[in-house]
C-alpha positions as CSV (number, residue, x, y, z in Angstrom):
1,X,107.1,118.0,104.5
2,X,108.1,121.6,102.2
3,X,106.7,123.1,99.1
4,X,110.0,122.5,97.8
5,X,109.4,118.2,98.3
6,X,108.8,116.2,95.3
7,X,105.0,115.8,94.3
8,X,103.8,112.7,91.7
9,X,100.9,112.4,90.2
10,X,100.6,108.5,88.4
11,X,98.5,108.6,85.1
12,X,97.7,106.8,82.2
13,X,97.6,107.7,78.6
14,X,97.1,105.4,76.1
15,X,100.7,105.2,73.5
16,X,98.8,107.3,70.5
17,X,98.4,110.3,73.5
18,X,101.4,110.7,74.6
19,X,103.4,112.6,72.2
20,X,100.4,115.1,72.1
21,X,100.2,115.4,76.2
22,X,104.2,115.7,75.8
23,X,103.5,118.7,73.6
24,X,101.1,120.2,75.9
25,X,103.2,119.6,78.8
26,X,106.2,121.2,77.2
27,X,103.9,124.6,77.0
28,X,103.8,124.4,80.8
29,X,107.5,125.2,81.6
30,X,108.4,124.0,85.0
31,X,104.9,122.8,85.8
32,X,106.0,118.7,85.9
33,X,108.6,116.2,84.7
34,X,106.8,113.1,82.8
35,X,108.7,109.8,83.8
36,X,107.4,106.4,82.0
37,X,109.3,104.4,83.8
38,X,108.2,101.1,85.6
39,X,104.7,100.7,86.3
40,X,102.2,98.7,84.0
41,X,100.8,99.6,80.1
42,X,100.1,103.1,79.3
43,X,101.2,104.3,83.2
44,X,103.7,107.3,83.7
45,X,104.6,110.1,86.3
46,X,104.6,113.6,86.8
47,X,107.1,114.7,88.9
48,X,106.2,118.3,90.3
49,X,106.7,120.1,94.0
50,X,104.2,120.1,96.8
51,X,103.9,123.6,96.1
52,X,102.5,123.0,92.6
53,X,100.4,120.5,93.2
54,X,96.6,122.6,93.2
55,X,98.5,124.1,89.9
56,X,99.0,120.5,88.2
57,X,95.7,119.4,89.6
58,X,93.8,122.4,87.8
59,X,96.1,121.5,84.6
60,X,95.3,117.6,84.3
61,X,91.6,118.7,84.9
62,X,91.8,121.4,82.3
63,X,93.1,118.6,79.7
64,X,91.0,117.4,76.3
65,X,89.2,114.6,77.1
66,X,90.3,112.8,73.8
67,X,93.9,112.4,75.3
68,X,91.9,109.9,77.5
69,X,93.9,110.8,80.6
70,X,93.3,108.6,83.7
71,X,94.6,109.7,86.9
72,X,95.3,106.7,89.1
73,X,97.0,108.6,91.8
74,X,98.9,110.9,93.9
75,X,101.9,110.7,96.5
76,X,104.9,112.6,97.8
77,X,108.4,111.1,96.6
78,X,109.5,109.0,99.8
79,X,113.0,107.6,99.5
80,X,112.8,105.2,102.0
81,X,109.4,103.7,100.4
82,X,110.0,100.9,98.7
83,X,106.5,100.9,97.1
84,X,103.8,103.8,95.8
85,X,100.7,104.9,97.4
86,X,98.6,107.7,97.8
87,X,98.7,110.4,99.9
């Protein structure tokens, strides 16, 4: 595994969050990628790099807690997995 692999972080926001988190993300240029696709209610992705994962850690951690962010969890991007899980 590189710096350079792909790095996701599963959250969930609830739907009157994520335009604001959108708009804080955006201030992060080249931080993550947010992805809501698949997944249950409220659940989305942040694609990053391995190398930037302390970075997007210390970010989500740094958030307002009235975006009532939830982490549920972290894994490198596998193509072969058919499933997620954590790393």
């Amino acid at each position: 595994m590189s710096d350079f692999d792909t790095w996701i972080v599963r959250v969930r926001l609830p739907n009157r969050s994520v335009v604001r988190f959108q708009g804080i993300l955006c201030g992060e240029e080249g931080l993550a990628t947010l992805r809501s696709q698949g997944g249950g209610p409220g659940e989305h992705e942040l694609w990053s790099t391995r190398a930037q994962q302390q970075q997007l850690d210390a970010w989500l951690a740094s958030l307002p807690d009235e975006l009532e962010l939830e982490v549920l969890g972290r894994y490198a991007y596998q193509p072969e997995r058919t499933c997620r899980g954590s790393v």
